[in-house]
Steps between C-alpha positions, in 0.01 A plus 500: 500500500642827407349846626328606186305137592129534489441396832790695688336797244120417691688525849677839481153597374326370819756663716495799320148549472296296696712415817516815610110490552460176619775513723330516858236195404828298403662615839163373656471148315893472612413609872136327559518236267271352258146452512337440136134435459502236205689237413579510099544144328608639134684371185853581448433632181657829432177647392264445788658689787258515832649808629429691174212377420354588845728819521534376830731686769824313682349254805174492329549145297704165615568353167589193369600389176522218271488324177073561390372555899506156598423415899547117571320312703598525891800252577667554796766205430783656576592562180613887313170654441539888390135560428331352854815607683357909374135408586594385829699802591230757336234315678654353835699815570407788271193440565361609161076555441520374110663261271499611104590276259551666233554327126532708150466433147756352295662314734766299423493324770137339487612468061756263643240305692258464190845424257736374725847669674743564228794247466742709688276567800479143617706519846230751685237607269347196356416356862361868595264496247440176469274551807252734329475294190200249503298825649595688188471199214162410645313874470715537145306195394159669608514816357537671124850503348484883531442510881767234588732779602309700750290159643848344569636795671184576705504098576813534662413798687208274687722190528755757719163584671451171566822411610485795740203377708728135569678710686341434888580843618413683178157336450424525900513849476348530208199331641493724826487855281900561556635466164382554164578272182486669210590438110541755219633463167720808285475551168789660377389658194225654660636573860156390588473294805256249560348359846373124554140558602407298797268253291573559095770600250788785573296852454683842445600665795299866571 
């Protein structure tokens, strides 16, 4: 990285013009800590960024991250779990009021899962998304060719859902009013965000 770098370019810019005014609710995160309100459970992809798309403030959002926002199933086994390790900080000890999962069109991700992981992606990526797969092959069979896309997307936004409430402590709260599940879907075209309605398809959000 050199300093006409993009990146080191988009720092000097934050410390030049928006550090200065955000410098005292910084100091404050540093001194009190962190307490967000919502969990985020978002695709990697470069495109769909929670904290712009909600123009949300530092502390307000825990995020997490992965290859087309996939939760797994609850497994305490002992074994390295990234994904349950953030929902049981966010939930346990954060203490967060909502979970968003959050998928977005065009992911490449859930593509993989309908056409496989490419060749070179065997080690870590074709296990990942092999666990999303039979959800997404069984609505691609049930819909038109032109609504494969979206359907598989928005099917793997409800499997995460799912997944979610296996979770003992997530879906006990859940049940007693504490926490709030909820799953959207971005369309990156459109910047339009849509919401999972409660019983029904994903409807624009007001």
């Amino acid at each position: 990285m050199t300093d006409a770098d993009p990146l080191f370019s988009g720092y000097r810019r934050f410390r030049q013009d928006r550090w200065p005014g955000a410098k005292a609710e910084y100091e404050a995160l540093a001194a009190d800590g962190q307490t967000p309100h919502t969990l985020v459970i978002a695709c990697s992809d470069s495109r769909a960024d929670p904290a712009l798309i909600f123009d949300a403030a530092p502390g307000q959002l825990f995020v997490v991250r992965n290859v087309a926002n996939l939760v797994p199933p609850y497994a305490p086994d002992g074994h390295l779990h990234g994904v349950s390790a953030a929902l049981e900080f966010g939930v346990k000890v954060l203490k967060v009021r909502r979970i968003l999962v959050m998928g977005h069109a065009h992911c490449g991700g859930v593509a993989a899962m309908r056409g496989g992981a490419p060749e070179s992606c065997r080690d870590f990526l074709a296990p990942w998304i092999a666990q999303g797969a039979p959800t997404v092959r069984r609505v691609a069979e049930a819909v038109e060719p032109d609504q494969v896309e979206q359907a598989s997307e928005e099917a793997v936004v409800r499997l995460s859902l799912d997944n979610l409430r296996t979770f003992p402590w997530i879906a006990e709260r859940e049940a007693a009013g504490e926490l709030e599940l909820v799953g959207l879907h971005f369309g990156i075209a459109e910047g339009l965000l849509r919401r999972l309605a409660s019983a029904g398809p994903f409807q624009p959000l007001a």
